[in-house]
C-alpha angles and dihedrals in degrees: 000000000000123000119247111229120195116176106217099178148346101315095350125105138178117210128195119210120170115310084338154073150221131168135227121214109190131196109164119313092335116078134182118238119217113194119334106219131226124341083250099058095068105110083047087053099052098041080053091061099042086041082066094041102264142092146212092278097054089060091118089189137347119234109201107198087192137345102251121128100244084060095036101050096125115005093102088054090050085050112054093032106043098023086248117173110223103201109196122166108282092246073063110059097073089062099046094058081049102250090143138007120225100180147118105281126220094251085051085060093041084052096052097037079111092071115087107260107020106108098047088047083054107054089046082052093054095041092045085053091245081146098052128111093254103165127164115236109213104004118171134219122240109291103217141015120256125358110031107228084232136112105290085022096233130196115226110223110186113233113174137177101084083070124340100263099039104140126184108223102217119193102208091189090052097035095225135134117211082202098179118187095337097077123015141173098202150011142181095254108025116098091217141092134208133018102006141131125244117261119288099250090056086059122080083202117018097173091061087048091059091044087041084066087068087061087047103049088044082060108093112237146109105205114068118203111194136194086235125029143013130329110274119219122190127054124340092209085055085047097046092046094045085049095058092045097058083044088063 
């Protein structure tokens, strides 16, 4: 399966792998990767990058917005074999090494199959390795506050409530939002479109996702960028507030 690249704006691009998103930020020849999907999405991953005009050795950093494995996918690869740093939230580190799994289990599945969508999703989730042990071995937190001296230059916001250390990357000159698993428009086995959460068995906390849609509203921007779905244009406090609606 081939990546969709959509170019959004000057430098960013959304790509589509299968039943999940990252995102390229691009400044010369050094670009900013943001989630790396499954394992499985790999060769997509790297004919992403070459289909922009870089390569695995141009990544210049990995931004992970949360450790599971359908974001993970390849962060430990680019690392130890390009030397890649992969930055998470501190709260998120932990997860990421694999100290401890928030994550949808496999009875939580079992216990949803009833809902349209969710076996086929699954087996895609099990063939693309989204249930294998996928640490990675030596991930960082952030190194600075604010703006990250990277290509894009993002600005971490910690959501949390998906997982602890989930974090939105928002790009204020571009007025976009890279809004990960804490705001959607779109997933394999929701019969919605548009601004939503995931379902609630796919949260470790999904009282603090529906409060996390406050900080993102707050963010100014009018192009969303999730980790499931489509991109979103119009305004992410709409978003945000259309979102918690349909929550409730």
């Amino acid at each position: 399966m081939r990546a969709e690249v959509r170019q959004v704006a000057d430098g960013i691009y959304l790509v589509h792998g299968h039943h999940v998103n990252w995102v390229i930020l691009k400044e010369g020849d050094a670009v900013t990767l943001v989630d790396t999907g499954y394992p499985g999405d790999r060769p997509a991953l790297l004919e992403s990058l070459a289909e922009v005009g870089a390569s695995p050795e141009a990544v210049a950093a990995v931004l992970i917005t949360h450790a599971h494995n359908d974001h993970l996918g390849s962060a430990e690869y680019l690392r130890a074999a390009h030397g890649t740093p992969v930055y998470l939230h501190p709260a998120e580190v932990p997860h990421a090494r694999r100290d401890f799994l928030q994550q949808a289990t496999i009875g939580d599945v079992i216990r949803n199959a009833w809902r349209p969508g969710v076996l086929p999703w699954a087996r895609h989730v099990i063939k693309a390795g989204g249930t294998e042990h996928n640490p990675v071995t030596a991930p960082e937190p952030f190194p600075a506050e604010g703006p990250l001296d990277l290509p894009g230059r993002p600005v971490p916001v910690h959501t949390p409530g998906h997982t602890d250390g989930h974090c939105v990357y928002h790009l204020p000159g571009s007025g976009i939002v890279i809004s990960g698993d804490a705001l959607v428009s779109g997933h394999a086995i929701s019969r919605i479109q548009g601004p939503q959460i995931l379902p609630g068995f796919f949260h470790h906390e999904r009282d603090r996702v529906v409060a996390s849609l406050e900080l993102i509203g707050a963010l100014d921007g009018d192009v969303l960028l999730p980790g499931h779905g489509p991109v979103h244009r119009g305004p992410v406090r709409a978003a945000a507030e259309l979102a918690r609606e349909r929550a409730s």
